[in-house]
N, C-alpha and C positions, 0 to 999 in steps of 0.2 A: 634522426632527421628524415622527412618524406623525401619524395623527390620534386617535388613541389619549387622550393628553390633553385633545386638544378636547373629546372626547367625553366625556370625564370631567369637565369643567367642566360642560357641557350638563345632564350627568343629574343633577351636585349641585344646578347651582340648580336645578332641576326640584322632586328633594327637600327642596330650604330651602325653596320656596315654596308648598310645598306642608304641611311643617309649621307655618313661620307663621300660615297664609292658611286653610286647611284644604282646598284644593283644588288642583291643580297645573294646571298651563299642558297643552295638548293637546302642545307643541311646544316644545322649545330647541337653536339652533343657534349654534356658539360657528366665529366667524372670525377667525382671527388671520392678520397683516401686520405685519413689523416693527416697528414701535412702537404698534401700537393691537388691542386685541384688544374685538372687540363679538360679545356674548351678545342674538340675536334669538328673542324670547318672543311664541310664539303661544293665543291660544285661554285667556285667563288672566281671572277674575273670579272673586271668592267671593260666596259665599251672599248674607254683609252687604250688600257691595259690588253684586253685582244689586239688591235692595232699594231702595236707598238711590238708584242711580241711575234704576228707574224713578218715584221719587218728586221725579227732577228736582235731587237732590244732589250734584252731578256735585264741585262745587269741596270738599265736607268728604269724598270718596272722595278726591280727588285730595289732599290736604293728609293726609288718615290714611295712605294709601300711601306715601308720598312717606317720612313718620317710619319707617316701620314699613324700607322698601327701603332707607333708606341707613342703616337697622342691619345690615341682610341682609349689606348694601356692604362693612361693615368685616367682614364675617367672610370673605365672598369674595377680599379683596384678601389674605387672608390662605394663602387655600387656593390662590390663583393663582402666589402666589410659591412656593409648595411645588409646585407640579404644572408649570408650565413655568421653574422657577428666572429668574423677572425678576419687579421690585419694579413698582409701580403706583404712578404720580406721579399720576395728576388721576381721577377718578370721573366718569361723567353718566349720569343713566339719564331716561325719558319712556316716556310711555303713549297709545297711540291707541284711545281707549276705543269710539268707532265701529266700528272696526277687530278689536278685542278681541286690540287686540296691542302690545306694548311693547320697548325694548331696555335694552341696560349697555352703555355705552362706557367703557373702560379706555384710558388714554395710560400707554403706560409709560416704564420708562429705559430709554435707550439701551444696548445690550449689543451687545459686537463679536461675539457667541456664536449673531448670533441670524442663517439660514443663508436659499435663498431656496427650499428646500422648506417652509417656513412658511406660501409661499404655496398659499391650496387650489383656488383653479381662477385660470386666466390673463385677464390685463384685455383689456376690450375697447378696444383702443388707435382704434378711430374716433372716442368719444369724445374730443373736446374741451375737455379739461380747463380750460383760459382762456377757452374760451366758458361752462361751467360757474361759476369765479366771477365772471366780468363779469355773469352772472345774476342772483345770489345777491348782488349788490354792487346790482343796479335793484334788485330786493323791496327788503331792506333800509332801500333809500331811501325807499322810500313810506310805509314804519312807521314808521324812525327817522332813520336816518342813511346814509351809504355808511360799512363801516371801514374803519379803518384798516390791515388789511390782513387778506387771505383766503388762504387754503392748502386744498386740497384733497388728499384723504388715497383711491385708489384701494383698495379691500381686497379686490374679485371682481368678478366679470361684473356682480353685482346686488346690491351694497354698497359706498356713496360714503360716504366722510364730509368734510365741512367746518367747518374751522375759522375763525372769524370772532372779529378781535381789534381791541378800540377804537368799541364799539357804541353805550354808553351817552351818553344826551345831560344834560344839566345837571337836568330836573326830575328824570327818574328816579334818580342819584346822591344825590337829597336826600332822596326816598323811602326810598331805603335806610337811609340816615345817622336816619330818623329813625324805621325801625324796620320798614317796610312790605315787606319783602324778598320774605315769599310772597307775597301779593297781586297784587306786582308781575310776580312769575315765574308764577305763573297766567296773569294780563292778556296776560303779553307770548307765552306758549304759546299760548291762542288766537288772539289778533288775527295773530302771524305765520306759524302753520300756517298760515290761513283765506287770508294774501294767497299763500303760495309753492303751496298748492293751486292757486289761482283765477286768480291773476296771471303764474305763470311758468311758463316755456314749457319744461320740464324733461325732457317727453315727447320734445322732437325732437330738444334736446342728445344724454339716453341712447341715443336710437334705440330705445326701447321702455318701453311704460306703467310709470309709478311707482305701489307697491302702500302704503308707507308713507313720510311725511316726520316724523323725530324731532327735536326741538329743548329743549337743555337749555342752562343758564347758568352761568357761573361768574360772581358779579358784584362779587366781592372783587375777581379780577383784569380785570372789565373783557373775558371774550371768551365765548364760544358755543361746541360744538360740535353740527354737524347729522348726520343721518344718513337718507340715502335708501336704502330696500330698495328693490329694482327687481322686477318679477313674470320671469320664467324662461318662456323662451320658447314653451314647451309650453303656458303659463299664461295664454297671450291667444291 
């Protein structure tokens, strides 16, 4: 596949969010791998949304956005299947409002069609990917639980993603059941950036500084997926 498509993904969301929002992202980079395709949004805030967070609003920006991107969501899944002919099974998308930068993670289906010039630049196989989630499996622990099982998903030199499946522990399950779902996905966005920031040791794994860490939830089925931007080596 060129990259022709990618690139056509990149400028639409550029343009959907920029007609929602009334301002567009400075940057979008769309990376596609096999069965995951992640759209990286940089330089993204509107008017309101400054406003609003320097008045310290941080959780009713992050709850209005949230509505606002997984309408975006369904329009995208739509134009994705038209632009690389493969269906979109799961959505996750997050925001590093310090950072003023955000992603989309797409899991798709499985298609025997899909070839391995897909891939857009070659992994760095020093990386240790079993050191990566035996990492990702201590955090974890220290917020909630270790899962019950992790997968790591390579996509470029300086894009990881992980999936983590069987997170949730007994109160949070009851939380949901009894309605607190965002709240909880706030809660648990902060308190687990703030430990995989502080607490893990992610810099020596990659063998170079990490620029973002994204974390989104599926919590009907019980799993995660993460996503580490890495900075490009020019870039430190």
């Amino acid at each position: 596949m060129s990259k022709d498509p990618l690139n056509f993904l990149s400028s639409y969301t550029s343009k959907l969010l920029r007609k929602n929002f009334g301002r567009g992202p400075q940057s979008c980079q769309t990376t596609l791998k096999n069965s995951h395709l992640v759209i990286y949004i940089k330089g993204f805030l509107s008017p309101m949304e400054e406003v609003l967070m320097q008045q310290g609003q941080r959780d009713q920006v992050d709850k209005a956005r949230t509505i606002i991107i997984e309408h975006l969501i369904k329009e995208l899944v739509g134009v994705i299947r038209l632009t690389i002919e493969r269906d979109v099974e799961e959505s996750y998308h997050d925001w590093n409002f310090p950072n003023n930068s955000g992603i989309l993670m797409f899991k798709l289906k499985e298609s025997e069609d899909v070839e391995e010039e897909d891939i857009q630049d070659s992994i760095d196989d020093r990386v240790e990917l079993e050191e990566l989630a035996q990492e990702a499996a201590r955090i974890s622990k220290l917020v909630q639980k270790v899962p019950e099982q992790i997968i790591v998903y390579p996509l470029s030199k300086t894009i990881y993603l992980l999936e983590r499946k069987g997170l949730l522990v007994p109160i949070e399950k009851a939380l949901i059941a009894k309605g607190y779902k965002e709240e909880l996905k706030i809660t648990k966005d902060e308190l687990e950036k703030k430990y995989f920031h502080r607490h893990g040791k992610f810099n020596e794994i990659f063998l170079r500084p990490i620029k973002d860490i994204f974390i989104d939830w599926n919590l009907k089925e019980d799993k995660s997926l993460m996503g580490f931007i890495l900075f490009e080596k020019e870039e430190f």
